[in-house]
KOLGU-4560 file (N, C-alpha, C; in nm, 3 decimals, padded with zeros to 5 digits):
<recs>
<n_xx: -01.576 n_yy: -04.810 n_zz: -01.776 ca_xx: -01.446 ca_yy: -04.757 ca_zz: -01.807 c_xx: -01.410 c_yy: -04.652 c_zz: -01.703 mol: A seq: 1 type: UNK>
<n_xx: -01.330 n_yy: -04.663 n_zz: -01.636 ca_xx: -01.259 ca_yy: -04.623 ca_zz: -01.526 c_xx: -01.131 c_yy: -04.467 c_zz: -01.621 mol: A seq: 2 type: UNK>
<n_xx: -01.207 n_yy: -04.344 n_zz: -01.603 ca_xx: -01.079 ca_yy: -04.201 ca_zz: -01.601 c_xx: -01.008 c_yy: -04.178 c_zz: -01.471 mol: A seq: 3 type: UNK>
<n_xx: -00.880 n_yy: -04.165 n_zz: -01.484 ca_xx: -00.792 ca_yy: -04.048 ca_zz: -01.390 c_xx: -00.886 c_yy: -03.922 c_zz: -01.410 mol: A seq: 4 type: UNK>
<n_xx: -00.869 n_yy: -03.812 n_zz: -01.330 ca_xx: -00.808 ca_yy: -03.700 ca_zz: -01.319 c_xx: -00.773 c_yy: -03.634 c_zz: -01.445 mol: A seq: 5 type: UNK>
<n_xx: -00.853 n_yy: -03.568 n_zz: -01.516 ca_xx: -00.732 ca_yy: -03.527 ca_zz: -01.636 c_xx: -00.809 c_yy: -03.391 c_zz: -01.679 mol: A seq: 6 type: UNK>
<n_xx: -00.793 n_yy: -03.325 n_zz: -01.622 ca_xx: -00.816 ca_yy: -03.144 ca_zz: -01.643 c_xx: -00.821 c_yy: -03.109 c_zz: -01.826 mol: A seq: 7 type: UNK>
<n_xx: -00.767 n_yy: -03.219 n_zz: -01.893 ca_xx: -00.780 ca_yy: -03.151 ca_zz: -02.031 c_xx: -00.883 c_yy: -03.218 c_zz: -02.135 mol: A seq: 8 type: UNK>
<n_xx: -00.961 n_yy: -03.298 n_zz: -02.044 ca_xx: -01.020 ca_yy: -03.382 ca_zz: -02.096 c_xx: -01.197 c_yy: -03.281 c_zz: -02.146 mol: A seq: 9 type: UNK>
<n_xx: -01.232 n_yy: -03.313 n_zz: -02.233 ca_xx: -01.362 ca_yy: -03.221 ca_zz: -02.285 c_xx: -01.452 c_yy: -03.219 c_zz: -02.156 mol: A seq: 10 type: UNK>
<n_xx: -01.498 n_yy: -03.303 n_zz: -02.079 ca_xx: -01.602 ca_yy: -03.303 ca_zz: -01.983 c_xx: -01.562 c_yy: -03.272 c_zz: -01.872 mol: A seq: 11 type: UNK>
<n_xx: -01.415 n_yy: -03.219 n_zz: -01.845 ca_xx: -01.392 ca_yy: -03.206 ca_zz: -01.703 c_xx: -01.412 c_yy: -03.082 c_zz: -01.671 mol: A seq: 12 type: UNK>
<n_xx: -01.512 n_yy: -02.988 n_zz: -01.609 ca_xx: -01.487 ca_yy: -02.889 ca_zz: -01.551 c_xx: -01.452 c_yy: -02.836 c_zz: -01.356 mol: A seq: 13 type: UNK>
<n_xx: -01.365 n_yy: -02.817 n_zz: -01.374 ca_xx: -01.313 ca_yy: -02.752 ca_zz: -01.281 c_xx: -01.324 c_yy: -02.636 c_zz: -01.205 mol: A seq: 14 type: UNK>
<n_xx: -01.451 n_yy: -02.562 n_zz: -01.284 ca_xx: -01.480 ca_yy: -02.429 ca_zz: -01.257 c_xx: -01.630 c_yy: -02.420 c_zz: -01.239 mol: A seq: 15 type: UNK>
<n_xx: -01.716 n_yy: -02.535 n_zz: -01.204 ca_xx: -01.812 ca_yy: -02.544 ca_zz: -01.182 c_xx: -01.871 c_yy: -02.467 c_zz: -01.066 mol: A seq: 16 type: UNK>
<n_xx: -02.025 n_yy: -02.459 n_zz: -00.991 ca_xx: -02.064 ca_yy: -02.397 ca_zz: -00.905 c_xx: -02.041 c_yy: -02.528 c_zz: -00.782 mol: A seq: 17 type: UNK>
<n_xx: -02.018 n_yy: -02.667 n_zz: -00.790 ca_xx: -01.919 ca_yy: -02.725 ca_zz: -00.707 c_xx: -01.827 c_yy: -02.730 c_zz: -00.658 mol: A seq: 18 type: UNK>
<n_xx: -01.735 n_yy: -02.708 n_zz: -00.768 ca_xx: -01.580 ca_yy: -02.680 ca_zz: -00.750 c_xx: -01.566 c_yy: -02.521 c_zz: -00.685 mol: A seq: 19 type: UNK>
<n_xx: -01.657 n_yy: -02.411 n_zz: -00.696 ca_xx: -01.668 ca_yy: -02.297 ca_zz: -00.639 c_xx: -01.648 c_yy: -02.305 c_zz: -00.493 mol: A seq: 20 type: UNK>
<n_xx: -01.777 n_yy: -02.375 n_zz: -00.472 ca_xx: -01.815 ca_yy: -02.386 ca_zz: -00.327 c_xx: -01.713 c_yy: -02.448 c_zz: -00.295 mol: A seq: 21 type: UNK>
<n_xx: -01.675 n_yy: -02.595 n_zz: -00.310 ca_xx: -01.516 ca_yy: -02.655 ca_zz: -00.217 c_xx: -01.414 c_yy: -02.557 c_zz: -00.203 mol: A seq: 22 type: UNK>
<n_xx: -01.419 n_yy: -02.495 n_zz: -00.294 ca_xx: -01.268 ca_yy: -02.402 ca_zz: -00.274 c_xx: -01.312 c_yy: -02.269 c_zz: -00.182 mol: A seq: 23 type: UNK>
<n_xx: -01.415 n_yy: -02.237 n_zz: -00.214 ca_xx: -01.465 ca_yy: -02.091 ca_zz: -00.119 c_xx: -01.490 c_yy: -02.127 c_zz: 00.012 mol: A seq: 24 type: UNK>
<n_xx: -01.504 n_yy: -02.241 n_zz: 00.054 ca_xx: -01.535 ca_yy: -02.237 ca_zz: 00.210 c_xx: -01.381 c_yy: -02.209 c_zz: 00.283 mol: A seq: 25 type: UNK>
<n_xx: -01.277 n_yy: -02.215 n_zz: 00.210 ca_xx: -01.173 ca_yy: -02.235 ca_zz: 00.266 c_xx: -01.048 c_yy: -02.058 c_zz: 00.239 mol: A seq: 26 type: UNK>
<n_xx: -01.143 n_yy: -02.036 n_zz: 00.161 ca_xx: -01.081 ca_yy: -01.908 ca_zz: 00.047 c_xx: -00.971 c_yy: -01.844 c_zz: 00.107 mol: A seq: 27 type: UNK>
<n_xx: -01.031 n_yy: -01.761 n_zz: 00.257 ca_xx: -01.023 ca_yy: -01.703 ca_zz: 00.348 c_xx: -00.920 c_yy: -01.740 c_zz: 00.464 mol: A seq: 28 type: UNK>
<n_xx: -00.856 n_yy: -01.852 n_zz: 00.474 ca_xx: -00.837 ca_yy: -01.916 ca_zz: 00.590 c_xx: -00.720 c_yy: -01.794 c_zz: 00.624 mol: A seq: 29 type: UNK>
<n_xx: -00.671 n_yy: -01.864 n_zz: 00.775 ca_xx: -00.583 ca_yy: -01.810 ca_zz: 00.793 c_xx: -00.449 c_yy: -01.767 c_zz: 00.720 mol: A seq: 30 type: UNK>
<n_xx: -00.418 n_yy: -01.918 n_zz: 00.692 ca_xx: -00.268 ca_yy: -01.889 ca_zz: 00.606 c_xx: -00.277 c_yy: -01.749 c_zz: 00.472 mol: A seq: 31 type: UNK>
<n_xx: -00.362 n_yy: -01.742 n_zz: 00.431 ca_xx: -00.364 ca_yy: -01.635 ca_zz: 00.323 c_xx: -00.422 c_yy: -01.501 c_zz: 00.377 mol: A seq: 32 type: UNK>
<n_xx: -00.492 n_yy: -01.494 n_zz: 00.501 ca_xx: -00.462 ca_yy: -01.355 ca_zz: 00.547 c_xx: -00.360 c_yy: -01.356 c_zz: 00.578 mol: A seq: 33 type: UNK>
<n_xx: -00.273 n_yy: -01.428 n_zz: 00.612 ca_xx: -00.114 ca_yy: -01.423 ca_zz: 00.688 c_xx: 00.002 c_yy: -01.327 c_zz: 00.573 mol: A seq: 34 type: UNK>
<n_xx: -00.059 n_yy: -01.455 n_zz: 00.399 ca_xx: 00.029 ca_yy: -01.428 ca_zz: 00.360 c_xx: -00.006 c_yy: -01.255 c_zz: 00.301 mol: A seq: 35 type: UNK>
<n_xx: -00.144 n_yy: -01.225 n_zz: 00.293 ca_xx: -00.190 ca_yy: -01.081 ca_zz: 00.265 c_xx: -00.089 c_yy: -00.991 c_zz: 00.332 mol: A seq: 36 type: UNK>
<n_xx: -00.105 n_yy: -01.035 n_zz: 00.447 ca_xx: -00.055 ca_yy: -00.887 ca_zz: 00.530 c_xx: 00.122 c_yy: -00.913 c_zz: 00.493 mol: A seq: 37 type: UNK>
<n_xx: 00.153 n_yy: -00.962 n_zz: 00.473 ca_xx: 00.290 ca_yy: -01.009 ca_zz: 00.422 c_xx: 00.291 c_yy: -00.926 c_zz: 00.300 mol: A seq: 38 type: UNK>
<n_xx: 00.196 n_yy: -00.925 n_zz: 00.207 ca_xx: 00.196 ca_yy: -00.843 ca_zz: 00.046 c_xx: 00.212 c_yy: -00.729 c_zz: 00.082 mol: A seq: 39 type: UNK>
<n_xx: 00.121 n_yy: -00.726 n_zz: 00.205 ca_xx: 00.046 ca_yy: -00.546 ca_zz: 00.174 c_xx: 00.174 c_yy: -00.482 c_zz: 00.247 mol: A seq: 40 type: UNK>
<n_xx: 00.222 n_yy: -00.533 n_zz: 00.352 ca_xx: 00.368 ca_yy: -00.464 ca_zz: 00.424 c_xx: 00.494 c_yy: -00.449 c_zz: 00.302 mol: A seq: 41 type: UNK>
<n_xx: 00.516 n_yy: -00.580 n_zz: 00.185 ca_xx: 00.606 ca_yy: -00.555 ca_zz: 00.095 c_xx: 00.552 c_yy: -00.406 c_zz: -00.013 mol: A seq: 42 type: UNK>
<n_xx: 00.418 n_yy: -00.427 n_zz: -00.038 ca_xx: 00.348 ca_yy: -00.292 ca_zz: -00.099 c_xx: 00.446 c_yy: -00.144 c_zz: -00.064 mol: A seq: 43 type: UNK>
<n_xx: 00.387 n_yy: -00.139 n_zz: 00.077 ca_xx: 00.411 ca_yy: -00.047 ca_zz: 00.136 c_xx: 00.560 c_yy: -00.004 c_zz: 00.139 mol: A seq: 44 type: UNK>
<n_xx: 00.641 n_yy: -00.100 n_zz: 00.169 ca_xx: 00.812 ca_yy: -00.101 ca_zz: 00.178 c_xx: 00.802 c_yy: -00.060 c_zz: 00.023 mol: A seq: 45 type: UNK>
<n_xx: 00.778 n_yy: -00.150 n_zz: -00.089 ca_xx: 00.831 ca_yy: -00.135 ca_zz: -00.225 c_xx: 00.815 c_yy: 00.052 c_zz: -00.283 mol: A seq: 46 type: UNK>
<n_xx: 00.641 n_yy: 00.055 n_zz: -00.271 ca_xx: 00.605 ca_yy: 00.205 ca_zz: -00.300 c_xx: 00.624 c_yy: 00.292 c_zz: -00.242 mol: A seq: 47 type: UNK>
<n_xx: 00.619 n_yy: 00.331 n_zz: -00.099 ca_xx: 00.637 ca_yy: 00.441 ca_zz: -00.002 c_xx: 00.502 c_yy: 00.521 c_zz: 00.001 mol: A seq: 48 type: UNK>
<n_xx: 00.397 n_yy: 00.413 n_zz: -00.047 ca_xx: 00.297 ca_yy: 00.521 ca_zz: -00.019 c_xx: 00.210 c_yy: 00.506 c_zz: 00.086 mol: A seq: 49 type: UNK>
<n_xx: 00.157 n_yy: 00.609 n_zz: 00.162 ca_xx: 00.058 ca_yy: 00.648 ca_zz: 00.242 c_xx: 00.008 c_yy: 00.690 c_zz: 00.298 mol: A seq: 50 type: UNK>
<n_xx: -00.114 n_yy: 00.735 n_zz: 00.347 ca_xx: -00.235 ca_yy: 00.809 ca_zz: 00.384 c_xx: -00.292 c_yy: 00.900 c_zz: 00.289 mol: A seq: 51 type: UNK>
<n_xx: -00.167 n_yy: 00.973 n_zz: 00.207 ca_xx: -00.234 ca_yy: 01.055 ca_zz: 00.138 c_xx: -00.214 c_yy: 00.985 c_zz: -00.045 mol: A seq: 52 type: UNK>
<n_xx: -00.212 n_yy: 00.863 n_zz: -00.041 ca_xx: -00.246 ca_yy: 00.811 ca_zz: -00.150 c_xx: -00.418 c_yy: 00.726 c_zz: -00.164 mol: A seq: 53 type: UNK>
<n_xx: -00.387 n_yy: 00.761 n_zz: -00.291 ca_xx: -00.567 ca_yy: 00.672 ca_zz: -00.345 c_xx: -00.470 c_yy: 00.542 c_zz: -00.372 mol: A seq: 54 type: UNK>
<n_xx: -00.564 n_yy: 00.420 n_zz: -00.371 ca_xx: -00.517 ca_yy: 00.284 ca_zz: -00.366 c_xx: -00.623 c_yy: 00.210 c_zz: -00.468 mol: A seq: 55 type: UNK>
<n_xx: -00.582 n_yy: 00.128 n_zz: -00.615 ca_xx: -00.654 ca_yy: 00.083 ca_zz: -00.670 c_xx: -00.607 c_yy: -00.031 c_zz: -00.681 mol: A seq: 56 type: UNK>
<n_xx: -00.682 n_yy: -00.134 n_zz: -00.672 ca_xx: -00.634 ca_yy: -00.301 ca_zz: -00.659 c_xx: -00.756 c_yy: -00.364 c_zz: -00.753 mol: A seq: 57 type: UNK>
<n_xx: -00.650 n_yy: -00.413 n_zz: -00.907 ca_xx: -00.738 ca_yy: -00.518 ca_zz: -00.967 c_xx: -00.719 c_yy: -00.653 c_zz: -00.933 mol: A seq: 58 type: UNK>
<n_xx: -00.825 n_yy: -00.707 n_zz: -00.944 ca_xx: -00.779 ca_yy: -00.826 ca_zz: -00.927 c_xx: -00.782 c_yy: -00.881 c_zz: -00.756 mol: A seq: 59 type: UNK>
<n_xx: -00.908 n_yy: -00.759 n_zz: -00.708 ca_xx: -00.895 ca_yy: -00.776 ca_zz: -00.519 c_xx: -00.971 c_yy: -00.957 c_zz: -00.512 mol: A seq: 60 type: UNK>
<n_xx: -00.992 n_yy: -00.996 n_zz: -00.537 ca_xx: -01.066 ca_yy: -01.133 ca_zz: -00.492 c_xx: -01.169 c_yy: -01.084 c_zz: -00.387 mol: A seq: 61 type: UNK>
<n_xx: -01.085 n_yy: -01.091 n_zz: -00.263 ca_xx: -01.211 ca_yy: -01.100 ca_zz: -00.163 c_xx: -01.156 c_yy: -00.982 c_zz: -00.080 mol: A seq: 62 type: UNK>
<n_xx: -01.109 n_yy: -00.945 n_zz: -00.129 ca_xx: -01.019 ca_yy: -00.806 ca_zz: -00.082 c_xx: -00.905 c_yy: -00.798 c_zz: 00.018 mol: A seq: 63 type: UNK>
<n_xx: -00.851 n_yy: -00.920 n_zz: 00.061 ca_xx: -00.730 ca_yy: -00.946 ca_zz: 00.137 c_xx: -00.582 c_yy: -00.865 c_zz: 00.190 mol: A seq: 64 type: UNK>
<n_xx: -00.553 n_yy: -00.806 n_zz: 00.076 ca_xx: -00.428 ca_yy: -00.712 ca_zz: 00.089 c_xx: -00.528 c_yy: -00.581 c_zz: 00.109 mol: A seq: 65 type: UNK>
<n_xx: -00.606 n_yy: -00.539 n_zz: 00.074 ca_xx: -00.635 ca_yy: -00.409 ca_zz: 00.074 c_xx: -00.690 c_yy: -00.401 c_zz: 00.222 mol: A seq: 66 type: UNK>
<n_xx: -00.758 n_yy: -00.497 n_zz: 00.239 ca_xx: -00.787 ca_yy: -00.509 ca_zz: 00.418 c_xx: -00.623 c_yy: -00.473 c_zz: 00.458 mol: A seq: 67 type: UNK>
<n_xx: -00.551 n_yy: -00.556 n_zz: 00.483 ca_xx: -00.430 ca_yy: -00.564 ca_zz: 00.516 c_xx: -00.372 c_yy: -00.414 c_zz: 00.538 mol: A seq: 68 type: UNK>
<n_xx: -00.390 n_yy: -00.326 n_zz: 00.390 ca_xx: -00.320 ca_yy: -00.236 ca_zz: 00.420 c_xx: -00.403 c_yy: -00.132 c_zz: 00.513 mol: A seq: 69 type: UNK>
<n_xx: -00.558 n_yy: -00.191 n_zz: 00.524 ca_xx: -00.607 ca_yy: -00.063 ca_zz: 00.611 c_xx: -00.576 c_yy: 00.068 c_zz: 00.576 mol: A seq: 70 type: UNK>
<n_xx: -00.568 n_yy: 00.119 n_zz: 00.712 ca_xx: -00.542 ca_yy: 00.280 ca_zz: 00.740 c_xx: -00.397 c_yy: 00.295 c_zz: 00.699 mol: A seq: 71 type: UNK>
<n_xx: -00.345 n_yy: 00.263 n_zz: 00.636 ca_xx: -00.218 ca_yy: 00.302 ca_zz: 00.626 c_xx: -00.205 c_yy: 00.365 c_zz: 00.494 mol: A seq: 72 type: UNK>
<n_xx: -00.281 n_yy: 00.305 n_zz: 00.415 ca_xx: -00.330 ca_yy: 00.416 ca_zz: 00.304 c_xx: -00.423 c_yy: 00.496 c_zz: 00.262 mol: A seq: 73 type: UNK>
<n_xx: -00.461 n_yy: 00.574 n_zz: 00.214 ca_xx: -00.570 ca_yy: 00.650 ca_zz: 00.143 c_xx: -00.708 c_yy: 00.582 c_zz: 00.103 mol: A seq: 74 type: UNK>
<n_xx: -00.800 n_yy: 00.633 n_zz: 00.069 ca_xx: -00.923 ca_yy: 00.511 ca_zz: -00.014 c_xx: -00.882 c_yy: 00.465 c_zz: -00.127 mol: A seq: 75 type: UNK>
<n_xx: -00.950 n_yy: 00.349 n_zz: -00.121 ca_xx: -00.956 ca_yy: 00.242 ca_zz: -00.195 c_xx: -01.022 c_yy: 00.210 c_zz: -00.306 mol: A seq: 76 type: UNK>
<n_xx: -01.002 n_yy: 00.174 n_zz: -00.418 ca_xx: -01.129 ca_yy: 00.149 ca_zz: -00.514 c_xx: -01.065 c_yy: -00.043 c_zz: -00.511 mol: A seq: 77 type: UNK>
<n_xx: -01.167 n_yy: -00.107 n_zz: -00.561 ca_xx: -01.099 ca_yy: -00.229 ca_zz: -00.627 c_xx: -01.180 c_yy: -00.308 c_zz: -00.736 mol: A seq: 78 type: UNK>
<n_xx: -01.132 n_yy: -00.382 n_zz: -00.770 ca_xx: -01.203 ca_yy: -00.441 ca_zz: -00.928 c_xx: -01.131 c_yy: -00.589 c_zz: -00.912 mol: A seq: 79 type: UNK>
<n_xx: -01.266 n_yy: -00.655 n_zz: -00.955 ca_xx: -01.216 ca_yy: -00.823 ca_zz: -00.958 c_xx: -01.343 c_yy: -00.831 c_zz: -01.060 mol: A seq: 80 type: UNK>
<n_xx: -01.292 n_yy: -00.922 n_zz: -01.156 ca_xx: -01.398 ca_yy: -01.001 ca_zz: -01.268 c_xx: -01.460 c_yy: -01.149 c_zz: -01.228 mol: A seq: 81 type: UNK>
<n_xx: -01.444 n_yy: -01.136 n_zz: -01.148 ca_xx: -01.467 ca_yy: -01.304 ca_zz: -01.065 c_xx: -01.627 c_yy: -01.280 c_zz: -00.992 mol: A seq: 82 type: UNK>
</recs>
């Protein structure tokens, strides 16, 4: 018996230490530092903060925007549950 594809199905996991690895070799690529530094410049425009701000980012993944914003802000803490 031949399944599609079907994410809602009881045995399909998607979040396996397989499915980890395919997606993490790529995590990083260019296009999403691109679009980071794109966040971290709207950050900066939206808040007005920096150097002499502290910077807390939940939810950093692999820490992308906070790289991004560098020296342009204060230290950093960050928190990801991943």
């Amino acid at each position: 018996m031949h399944h599609d594809h079907d994410p809602h199905r009881p045995d399909h996991d998607d979040h396996g230490p397989a499915s980890f690895d395919e997606r993490a070799a790529t995590w990083d690529d260019d296009a999403k530092v691109a679009r980071s530094g794109r966040v971290a410049d709207a950050v900066l425009s939206a808040t007005g903060v920096d150097r002499s701000a502290r910077v807390f980012e939940y939810g950093a993944g692999t820490a992308l925007v906070t790289e991004a914003l560098g020296d342009r802000v204060g230290p950093s803490v960050l928190a990801d549950t991943s």
